[in-house]
C-alpha positions in Angstrom: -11.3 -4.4 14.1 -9.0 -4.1 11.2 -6.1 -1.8 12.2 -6.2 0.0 8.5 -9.5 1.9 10.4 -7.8 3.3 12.7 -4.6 5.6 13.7 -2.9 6.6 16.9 -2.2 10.6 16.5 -4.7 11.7 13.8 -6.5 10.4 10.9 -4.2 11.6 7.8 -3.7 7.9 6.8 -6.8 6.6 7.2 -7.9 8.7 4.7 -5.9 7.5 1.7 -7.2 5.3 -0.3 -3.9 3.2 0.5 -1.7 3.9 3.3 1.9 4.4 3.0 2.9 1.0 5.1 0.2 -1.1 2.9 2.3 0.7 0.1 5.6 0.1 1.5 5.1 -3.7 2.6 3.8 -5.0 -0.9 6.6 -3.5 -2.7 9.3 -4.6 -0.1 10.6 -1.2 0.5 13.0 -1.0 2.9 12.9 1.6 6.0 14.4 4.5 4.5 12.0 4.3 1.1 8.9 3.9 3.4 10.2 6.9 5.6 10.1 9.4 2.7 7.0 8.0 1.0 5.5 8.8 4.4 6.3 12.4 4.7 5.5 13.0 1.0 2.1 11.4 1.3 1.0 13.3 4.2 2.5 16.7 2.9 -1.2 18.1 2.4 -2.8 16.3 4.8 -1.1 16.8 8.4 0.1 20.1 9.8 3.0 22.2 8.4 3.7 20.5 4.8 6.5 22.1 4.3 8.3 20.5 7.8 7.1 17.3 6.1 9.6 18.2 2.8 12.2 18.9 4.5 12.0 15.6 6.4 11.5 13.8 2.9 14.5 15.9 2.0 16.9 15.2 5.0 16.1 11.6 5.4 17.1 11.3 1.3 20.5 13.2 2.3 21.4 10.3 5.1 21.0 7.6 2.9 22.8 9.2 -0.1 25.3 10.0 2.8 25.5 6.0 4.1 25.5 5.0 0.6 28.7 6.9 0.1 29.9 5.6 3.2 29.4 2.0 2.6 30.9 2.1 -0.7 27.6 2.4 -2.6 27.2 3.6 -6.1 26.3 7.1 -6.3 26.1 10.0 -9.0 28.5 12.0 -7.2 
């Protein structure tokens, strides 16, 4: 079985036409990138969209925060 068919917790991946990992592996994102590209996918698909935002939202917030802490460029 290919594991693309299937999904522990619901089915709001399985549904797309690509899934955010498939997404996220073949253009070597790193963790944080595939996080929000997660949420914002599902935004319509799973639950309360809105919660999903504001995870986009605060997972974007720590890594412009590490950023700034690890001497990163930012627009700030």
């Amino acid at each position: 079985m290919n594991p693309k068919d299937t999904q522990v917790g619901g089915n709001h991946y399985t549904k797309m036409k690509i899934q955010p990992m498939e997404f996220s592996m073949a253009n070597n994102l790193n963790p944080i990138q595939h996080t929000v590209i997660k949420y914002v996918t599902r935004v319509d698909l799973k639950g309360n969209g809105d919660e999903d935002i504001d995870k986009a939202i605060h997972t974007l917030q720590l890594w412009k925060q590490w950023r700034k802490d690890h001497g990163r460029k930012t627009t700030d």
